[in-house]
C-alpha positions as CSV (number, residue, x, y, z in Angstrom):
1,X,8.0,-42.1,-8.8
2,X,11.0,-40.9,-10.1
3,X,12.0,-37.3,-9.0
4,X,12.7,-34.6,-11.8
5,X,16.2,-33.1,-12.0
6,X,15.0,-29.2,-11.2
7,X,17.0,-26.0,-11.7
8,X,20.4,-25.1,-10.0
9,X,21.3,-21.7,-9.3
10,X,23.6,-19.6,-11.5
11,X,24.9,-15.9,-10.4
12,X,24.8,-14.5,-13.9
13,X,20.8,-15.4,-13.8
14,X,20.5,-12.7,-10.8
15,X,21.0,-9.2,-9.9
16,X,23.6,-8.6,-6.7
17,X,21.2,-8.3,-4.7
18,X,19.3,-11.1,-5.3
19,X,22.4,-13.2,-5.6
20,X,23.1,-12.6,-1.7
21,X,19.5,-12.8,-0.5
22,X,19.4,-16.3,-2.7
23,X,22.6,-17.5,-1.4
24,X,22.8,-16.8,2.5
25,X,26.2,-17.5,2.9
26,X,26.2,-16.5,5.9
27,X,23.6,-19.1,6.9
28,X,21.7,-16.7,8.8
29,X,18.4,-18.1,10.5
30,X,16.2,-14.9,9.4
31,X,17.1,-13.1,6.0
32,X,15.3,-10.1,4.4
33,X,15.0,-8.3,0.8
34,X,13.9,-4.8,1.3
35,X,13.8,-3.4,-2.1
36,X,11.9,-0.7,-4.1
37,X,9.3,-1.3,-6.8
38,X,10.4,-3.6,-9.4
39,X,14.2,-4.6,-7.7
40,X,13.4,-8.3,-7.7
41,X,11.8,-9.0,-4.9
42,X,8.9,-11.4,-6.0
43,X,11.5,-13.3,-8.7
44,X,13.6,-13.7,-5.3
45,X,11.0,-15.0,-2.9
46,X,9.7,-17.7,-5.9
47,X,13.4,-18.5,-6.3
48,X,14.0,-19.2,-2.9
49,X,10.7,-21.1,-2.1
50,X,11.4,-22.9,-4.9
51,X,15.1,-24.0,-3.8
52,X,13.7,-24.2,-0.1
53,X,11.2,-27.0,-1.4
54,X,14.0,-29.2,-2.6
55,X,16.8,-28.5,-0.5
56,X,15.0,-27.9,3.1
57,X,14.2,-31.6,4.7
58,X,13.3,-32.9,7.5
59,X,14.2,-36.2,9.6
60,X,12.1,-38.0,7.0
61,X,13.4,-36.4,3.7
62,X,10.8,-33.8,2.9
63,X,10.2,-30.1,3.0
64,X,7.7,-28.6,5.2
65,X,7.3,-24.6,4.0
66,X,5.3,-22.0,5.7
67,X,4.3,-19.5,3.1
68,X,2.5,-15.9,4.0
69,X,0.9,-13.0,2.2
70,X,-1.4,-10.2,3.4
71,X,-3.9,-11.6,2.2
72,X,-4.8,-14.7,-0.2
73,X,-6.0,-12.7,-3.0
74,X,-2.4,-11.3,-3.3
75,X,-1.3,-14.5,-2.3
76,X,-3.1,-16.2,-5.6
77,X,-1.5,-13.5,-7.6
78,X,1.5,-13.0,-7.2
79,X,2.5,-16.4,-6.0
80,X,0.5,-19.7,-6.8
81,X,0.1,-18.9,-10.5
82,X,3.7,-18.1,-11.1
83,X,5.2,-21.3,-8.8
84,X,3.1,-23.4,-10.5
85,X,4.8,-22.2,-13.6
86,X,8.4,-22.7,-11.9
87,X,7.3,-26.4,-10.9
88,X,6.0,-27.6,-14.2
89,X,8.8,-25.8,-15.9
90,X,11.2,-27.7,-13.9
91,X,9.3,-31.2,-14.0
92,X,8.1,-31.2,-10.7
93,X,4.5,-33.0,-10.0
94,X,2.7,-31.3,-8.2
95,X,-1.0,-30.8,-6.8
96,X,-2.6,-27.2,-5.6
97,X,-5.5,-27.4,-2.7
98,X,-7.4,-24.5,-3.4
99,X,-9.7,-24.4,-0.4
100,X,-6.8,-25.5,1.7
101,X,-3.9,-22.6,0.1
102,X,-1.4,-26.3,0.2
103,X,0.9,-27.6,-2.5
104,X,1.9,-31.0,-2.2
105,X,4.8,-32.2,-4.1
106,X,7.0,-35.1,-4.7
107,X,9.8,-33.2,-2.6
108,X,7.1,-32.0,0.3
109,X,4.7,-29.6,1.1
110,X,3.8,-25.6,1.2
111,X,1.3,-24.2,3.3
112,X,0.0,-20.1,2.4
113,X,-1.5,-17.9,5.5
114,X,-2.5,-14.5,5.7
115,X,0.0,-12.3,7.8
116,X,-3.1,-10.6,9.0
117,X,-4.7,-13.6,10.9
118,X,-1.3,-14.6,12.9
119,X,-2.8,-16.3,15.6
120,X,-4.3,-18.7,12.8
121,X,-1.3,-20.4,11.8
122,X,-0.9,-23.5,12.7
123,X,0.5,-26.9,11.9
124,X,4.0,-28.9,13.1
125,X,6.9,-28.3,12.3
126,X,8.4,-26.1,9.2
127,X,11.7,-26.5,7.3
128,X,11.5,-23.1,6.0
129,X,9.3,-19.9,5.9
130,X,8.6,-17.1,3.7
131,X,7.0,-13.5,4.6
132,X,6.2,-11.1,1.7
133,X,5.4,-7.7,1.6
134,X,5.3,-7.9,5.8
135,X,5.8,-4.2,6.5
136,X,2.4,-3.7,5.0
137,X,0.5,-4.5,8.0
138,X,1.0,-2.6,11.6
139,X,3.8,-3.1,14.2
140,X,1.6,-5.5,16.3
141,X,0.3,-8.0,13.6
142,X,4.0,-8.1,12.1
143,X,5.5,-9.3,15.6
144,X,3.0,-11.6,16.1
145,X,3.7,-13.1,12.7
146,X,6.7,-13.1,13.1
147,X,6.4,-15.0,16.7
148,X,4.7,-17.2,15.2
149,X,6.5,-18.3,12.3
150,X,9.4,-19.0,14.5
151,X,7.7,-21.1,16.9
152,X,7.1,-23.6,14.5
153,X,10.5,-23.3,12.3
154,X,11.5,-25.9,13.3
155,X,11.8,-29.0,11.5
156,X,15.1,-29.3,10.4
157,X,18.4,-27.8,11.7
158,X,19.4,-25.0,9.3
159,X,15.8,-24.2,8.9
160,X,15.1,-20.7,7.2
161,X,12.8,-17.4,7.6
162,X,13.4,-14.9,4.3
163,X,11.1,-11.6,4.2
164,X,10.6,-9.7,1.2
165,X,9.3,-6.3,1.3
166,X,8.8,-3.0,0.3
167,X,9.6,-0.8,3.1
168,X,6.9,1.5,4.7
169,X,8.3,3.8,7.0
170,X,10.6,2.2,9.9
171,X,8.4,-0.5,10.5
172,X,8.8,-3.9,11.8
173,X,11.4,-5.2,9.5
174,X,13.5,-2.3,10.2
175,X,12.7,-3.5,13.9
176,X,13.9,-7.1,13.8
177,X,16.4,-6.3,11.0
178,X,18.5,-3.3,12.1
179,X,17.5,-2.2,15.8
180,X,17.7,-5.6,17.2
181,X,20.4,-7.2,14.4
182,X,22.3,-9.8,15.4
183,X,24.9,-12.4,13.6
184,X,22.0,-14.8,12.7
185,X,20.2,-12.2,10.7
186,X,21.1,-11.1,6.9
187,X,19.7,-7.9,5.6
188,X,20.0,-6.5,2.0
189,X,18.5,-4.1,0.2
190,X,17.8,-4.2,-3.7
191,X,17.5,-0.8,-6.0
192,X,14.7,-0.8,-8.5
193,X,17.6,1.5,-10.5
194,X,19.8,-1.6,-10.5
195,X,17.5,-4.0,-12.6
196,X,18.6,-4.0,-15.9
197,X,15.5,-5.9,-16.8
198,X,13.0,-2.5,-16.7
199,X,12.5,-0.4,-19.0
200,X,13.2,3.3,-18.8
201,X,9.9,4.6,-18.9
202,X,8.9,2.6,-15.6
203,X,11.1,4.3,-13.5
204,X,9.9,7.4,-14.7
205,X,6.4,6.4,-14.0
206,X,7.3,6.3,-10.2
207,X,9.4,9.1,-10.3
208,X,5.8,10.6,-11.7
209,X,3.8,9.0,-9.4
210,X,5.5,9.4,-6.0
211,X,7.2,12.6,-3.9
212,X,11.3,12.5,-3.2
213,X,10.8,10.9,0.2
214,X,8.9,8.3,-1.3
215,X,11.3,7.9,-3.6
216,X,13.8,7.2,-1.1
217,X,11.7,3.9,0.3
218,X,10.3,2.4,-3.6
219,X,13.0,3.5,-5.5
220,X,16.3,2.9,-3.5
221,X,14.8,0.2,-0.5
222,X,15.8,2.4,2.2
223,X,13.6,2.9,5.5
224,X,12.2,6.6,5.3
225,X,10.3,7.8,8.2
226,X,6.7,7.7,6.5
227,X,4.6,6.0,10.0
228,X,5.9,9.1,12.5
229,X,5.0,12.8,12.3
230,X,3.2,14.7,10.3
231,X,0.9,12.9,7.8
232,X,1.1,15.9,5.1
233,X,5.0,15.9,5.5
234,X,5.5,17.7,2.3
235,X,3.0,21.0,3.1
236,X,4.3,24.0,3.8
237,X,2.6,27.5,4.5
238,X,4.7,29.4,2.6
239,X,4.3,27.7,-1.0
240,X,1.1,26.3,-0.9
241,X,-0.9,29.1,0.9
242,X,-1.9,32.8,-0.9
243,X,-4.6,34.5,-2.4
244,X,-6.7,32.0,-4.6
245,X,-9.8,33.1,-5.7
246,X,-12.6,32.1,-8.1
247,X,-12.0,32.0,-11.7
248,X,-14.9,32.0,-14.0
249,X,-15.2,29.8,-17.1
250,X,-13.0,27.0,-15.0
251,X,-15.4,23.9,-13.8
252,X,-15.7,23.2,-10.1
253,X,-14.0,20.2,-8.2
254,X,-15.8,19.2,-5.3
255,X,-14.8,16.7,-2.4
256,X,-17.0,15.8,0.1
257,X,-16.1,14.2,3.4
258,X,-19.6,12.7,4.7
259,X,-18.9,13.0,8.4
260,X,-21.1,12.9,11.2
261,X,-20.8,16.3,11.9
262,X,-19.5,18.8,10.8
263,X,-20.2,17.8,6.9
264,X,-17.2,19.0,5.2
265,X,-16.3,19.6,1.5
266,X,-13.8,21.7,-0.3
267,X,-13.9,23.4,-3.4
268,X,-11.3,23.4,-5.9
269,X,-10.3,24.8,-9.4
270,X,-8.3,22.6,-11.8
271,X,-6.0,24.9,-13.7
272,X,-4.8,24.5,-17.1
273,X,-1.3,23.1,-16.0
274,X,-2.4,20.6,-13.8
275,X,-2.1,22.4,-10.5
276,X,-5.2,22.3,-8.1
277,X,-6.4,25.2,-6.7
278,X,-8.3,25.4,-3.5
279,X,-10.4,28.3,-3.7
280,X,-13.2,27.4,-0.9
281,X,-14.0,24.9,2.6
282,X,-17.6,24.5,3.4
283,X,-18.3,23.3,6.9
284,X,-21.7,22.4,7.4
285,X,-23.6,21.0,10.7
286,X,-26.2,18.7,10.2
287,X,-28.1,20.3,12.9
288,X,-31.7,21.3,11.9
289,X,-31.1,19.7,8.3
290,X,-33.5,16.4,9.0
291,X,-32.3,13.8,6.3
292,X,-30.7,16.3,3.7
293,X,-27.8,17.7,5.1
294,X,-26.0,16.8,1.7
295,X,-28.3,18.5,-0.1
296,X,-28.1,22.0,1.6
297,X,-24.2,21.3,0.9
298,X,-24.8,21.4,-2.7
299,X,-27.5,23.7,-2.8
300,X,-24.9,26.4,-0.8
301,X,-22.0,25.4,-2.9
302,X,-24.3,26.0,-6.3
303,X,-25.6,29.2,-4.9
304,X,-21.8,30.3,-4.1
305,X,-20.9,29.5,-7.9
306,X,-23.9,29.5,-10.0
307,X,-24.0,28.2,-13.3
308,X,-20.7,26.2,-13.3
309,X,-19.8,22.7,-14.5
310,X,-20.1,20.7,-11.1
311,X,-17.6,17.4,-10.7
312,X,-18.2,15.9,-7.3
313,X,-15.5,13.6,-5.6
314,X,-17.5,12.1,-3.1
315,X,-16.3,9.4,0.0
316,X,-17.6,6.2,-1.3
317,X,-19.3,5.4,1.8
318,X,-21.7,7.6,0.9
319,X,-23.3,5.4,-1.3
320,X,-25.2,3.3,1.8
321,X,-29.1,4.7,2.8
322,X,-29.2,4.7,6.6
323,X,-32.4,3.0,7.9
324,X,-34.3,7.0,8.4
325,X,-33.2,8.5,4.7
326,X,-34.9,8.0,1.7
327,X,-31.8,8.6,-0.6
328,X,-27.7,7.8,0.1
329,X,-25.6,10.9,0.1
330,X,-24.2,9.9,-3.2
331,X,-27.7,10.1,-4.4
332,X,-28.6,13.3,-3.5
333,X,-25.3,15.0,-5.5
334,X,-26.6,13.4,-8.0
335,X,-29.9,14.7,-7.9
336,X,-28.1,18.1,-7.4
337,X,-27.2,17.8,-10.9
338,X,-23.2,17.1,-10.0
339,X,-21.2,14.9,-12.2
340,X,-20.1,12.3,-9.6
341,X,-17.3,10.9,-10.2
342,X,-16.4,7.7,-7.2
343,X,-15.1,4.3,-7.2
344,X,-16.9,1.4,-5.7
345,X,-15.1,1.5,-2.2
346,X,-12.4,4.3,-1.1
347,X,-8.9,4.1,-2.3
348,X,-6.5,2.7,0.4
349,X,-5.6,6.1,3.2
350,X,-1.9,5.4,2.1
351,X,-3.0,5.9,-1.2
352,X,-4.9,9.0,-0.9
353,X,-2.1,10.4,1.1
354,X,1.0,9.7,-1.4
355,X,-1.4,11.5,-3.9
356,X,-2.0,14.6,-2.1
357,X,2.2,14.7,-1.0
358,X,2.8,14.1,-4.0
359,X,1.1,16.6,-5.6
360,X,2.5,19.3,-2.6
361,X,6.1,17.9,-3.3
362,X,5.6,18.9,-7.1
363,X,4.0,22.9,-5.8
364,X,1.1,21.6,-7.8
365,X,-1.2,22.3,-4.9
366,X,-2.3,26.2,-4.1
367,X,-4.7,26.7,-1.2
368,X,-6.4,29.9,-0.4
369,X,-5.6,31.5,2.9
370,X,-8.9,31.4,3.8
371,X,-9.2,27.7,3.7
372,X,-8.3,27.3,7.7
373,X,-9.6,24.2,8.5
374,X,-8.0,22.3,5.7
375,X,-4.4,24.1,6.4
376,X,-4.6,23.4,9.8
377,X,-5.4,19.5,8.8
378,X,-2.1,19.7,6.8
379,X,0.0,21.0,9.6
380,X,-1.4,19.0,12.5
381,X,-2.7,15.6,11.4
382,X,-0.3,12.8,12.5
383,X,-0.3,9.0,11.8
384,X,-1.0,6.5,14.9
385,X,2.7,5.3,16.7
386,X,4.6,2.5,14.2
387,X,1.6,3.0,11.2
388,X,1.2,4.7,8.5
389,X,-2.7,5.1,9.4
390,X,-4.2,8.4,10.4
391,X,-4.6,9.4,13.6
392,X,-8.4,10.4,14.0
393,X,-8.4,10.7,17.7
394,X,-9.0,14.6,17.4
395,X,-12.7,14.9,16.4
396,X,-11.7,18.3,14.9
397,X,-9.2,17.2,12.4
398,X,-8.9,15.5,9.3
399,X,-12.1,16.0,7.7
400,X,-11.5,18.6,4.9
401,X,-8.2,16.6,4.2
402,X,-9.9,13.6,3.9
403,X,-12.2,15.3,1.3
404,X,-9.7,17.0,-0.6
405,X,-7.6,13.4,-0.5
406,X,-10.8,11.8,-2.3
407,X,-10.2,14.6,-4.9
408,X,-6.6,14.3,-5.9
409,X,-6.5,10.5,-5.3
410,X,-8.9,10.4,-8.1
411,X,-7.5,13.2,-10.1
412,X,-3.8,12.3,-9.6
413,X,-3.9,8.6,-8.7
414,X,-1.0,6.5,-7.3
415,X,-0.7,3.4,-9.4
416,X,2.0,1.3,-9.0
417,X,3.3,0.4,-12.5
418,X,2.6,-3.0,-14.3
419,X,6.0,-4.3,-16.2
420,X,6.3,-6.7,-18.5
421,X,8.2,-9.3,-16.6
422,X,8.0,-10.5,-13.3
423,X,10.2,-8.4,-11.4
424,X,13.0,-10.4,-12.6
């Protein structure tokens, strides 16, 4: 079969930054794009898979690539749909393994894994690998990835590893990249600001979406310390905590945290501009309460604020019926006459927690002083070493933060913005 003439590379097709991540003059072993939202990252990983395919042979003339994604749903998205478009743009025949995640092609071979199963890839030898979005799973699984890939890059002699990513916190890409850099490693960082390509009103729909810290790490690509520290980084006593009391003729906002025990929920005011006001924490134990300990929770909130408009945020795991209840929690607010308002499954904790910083970054969240558990949860709940998950290791924390985050997550969400064009 004769083989198509594909695409060459031309700088004025490319953003700097994609240039020198495309490029690798350098000729670095490992290479790495750690941009913000919408600075080019998935044009440049296609790109360079694409160019990896055809230029990256072993002994035998073909390419062997090594391609990994969180997961293959993401993988299916955002990369074997749109390099299937690059190959029959450019002529090359191809065939796509579904069951198997394998292109095979006239100039060789691609292989997709899931960063999260590391100790599943397998196979010989690899003329080149790519890694996106890496620095979304924890320290651990990253290094072992990592170990992995370059155990088996190996099949020709100027074989490659390139990372794209979004950075989250000073994870393991700042790791390998900057605390243990070395002249075979090449590290740049793309500005979503410096694509041309987006329109206006995208950036402003992070800079809506997301606190100045946050900023820092999706708009600019720079490693921000989000995994260390304090989980609510952008609370702070003195102007989020005062007097806030009930206000009649203003609906009730509900969340409910369905732990074990204590059952937990807070109770919140929506206020004509937008900010949230936290006006109540109920803490109940479940001792004494049989089956229906979400019940008496809406049954004392109702009898604290009779005759109100009731919109319940619940935890979605609430919707399971344990084997000695008749009804799920979700069921009985509900049948308390609460407007519930849930999604199938629980937005992601990183999620939930860029909503409710967010909002405190922007002084659109006003707690009343009274409200001791759920200001304590803000000064003293940390995230696990090198994550950005919550540390739940002190049974008396995070419960009324974790309701509340159900709360703004759905009233405020963080969605990442959909553009036009692919990244560019």
């Amino acid at each position: 079969m004769k083989k198509s003439r594909p695409m060459t590379l031309h700088k004025s097709s490319y953003l700097p930054a994609q240039w020198e991540f495309l490029t690798n003059k350098k000729k670095a072993r490992i290479s790495a794009f750690v941009g913000g939202f919408g600075s080019g990252k998935s044009h440049s990983l296609l790109t360079k898979v694409f160019w990896s395919l055809i230029t990256k042979k072993n002994k035998d003339g073909k390419s062997n690539g090594l391609i990994l994604y969180p997961t293959y749903n993401l993988a299916d998205q955002v990369f074997v749909e749109p390099f299937k478009e690059i190959l029959e743009r450019n002529g090359v025949p191809y065939t796509y393994n579904i069951a198997q995640h394998r292109f095979r092609t006239i100039y060789g071979n691609i292989q997709i894994y899931q960063t999260r199963y590391p100790q599943r890839i397998v196979g010989a030898s690899y003329t080149y690998c790519g890694i996106d979005e890496l620095d979304i799973e924890n320290f651990r699984t990253a290094e072992l990835t990592i170990q992995k890939a370059l155990g088996r890059l190996r099949g020709c002699e100027d074989a490659e590893l390139f990372i794209t990513t979004t950075p989250e916190g000073f994870g393991y890409t700042h790791h390998l990249m900057v605390e243990q850099y070395d002249d075979n490693k090449l590290l740049v960082h793309g500005k979503t600001t410096d694509n041309h390509h987006l329109p206006d009103s995208y950036i402003q729909s992070l800079k809506d979406s997301y606190d100045e810290k946050l900023l820092r790490a999706y708009i600019d690509g720079e490693f921000v310390n989000l995994t260390q520290g304090q989980t609510y980084y952008a609370f702070n006593r003195e102007r989020h905590v005062g007097n806030y009391t009930y206000q009649k003729g203003l609906p009730l906002h509900i969340g409910f945290d369905f732990n074990a025990d204590p059952l937990c929920s807070v109770v919140c005011q929506q206020q004509y501009d937008g900010t949230i006001h936290v006006i109540k924490e109920v803490v109940l134990s479940h001792q004494g309460d049989g089956d229906l300990p979400t019940a008496r929770m809406c049954e004392t909130i109702k009898q604290m604020y009779p005759n109100n408009i009731y919109f319940a945020y619940p935890d979605a795991t609430g919707r399971a019926r344990n084997s000695s209840a008749m009804y799920s929690d979700i069921t009985l607010i509900k049948k308390s006459g609460m407007i519930v308002k849930v999604a199938h499954i629980n937005p992601r904790v990183i999620n939930r927690v860029n909503s409710v910083n967010n909002q405190l970054s922007k002084n659109k969240i006003k707690i009343d002083q009274d409200c001791n558990m759920l200001i304590k949860d803000f000064e003293q709940v940390v995230n696990k070493e090198h994550t950005r998950d919550i540390d739940k290791s002190n049974p008396n924390l995070t419960h009324c933060s974790d309701a509340f985050g159900y709360l703004c997550n759905w009233l405020y969400p963080i969605n990442k913005p959909v553009i036009g064009v692919q990244d560019r």
